[in-house]
C-alpha positions in Angstrom: -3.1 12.8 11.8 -2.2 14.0 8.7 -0.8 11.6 5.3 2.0 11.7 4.0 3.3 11.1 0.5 5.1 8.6 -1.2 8.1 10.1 -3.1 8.8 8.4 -6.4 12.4 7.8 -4.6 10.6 5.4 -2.7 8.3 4.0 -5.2 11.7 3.1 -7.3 13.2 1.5 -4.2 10.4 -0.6 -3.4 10.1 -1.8 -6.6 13.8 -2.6 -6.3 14.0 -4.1 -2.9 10.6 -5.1 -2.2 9.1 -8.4 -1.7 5.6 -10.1 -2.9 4.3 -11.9 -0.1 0.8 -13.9 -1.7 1.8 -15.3 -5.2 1.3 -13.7 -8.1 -2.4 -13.7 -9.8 -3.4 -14.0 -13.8 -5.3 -11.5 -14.7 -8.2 -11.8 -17.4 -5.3 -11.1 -20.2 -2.9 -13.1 -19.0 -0.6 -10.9 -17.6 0.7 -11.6 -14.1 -0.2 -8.9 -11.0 1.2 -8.9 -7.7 1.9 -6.3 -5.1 5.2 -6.0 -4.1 6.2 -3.6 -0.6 8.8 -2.8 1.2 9.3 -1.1 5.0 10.6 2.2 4.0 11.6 5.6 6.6 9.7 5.8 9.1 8.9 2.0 9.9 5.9 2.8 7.4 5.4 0.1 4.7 4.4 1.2 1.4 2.7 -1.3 -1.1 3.1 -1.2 -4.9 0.3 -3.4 -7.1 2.4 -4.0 -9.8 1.3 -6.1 -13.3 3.9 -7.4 -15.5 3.3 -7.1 -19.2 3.3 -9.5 -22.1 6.9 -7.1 -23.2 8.1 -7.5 -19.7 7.4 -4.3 -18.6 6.3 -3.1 -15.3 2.9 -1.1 -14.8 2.3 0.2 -11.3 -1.4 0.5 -10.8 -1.3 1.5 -7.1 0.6 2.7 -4.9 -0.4 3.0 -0.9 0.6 2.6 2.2 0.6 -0.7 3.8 -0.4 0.1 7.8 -2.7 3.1 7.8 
């Protein structure tokens, strides 16, 4: 079976329209990190660990797919 990508198409929309299932965790700087997915084409979920920044900007740290 081989793996597919995740498009950054997808990577906007799940950032978009995702959800964060466990709450959110404070990391060591105090910045808040959570990963946020989405069911996307395909029936494939793709999960997006996400940490929010003391500016309240977003930094994606990993993206992968949710049911390999």
């Amino acid at each position: 079976m081989s793996e597919r990508e995740i498009f950054d198409v997808d990577v906007f929309r799940v950032l978009r329209e995702g959800y964060v299932d466990d709450a959110p965790e404070l990391t060591e700087r105090n910045e808040w990190k959570c990963k946020i997915a989405l069911k996307i084409k395909g029936g494939r979920t793709a999960g997006i660990v996400t940490i929010i920044l003391h500016n309240g900007r977003l930094f994606v740290k990993t993206v992968e797919w949710e049911n390999l």
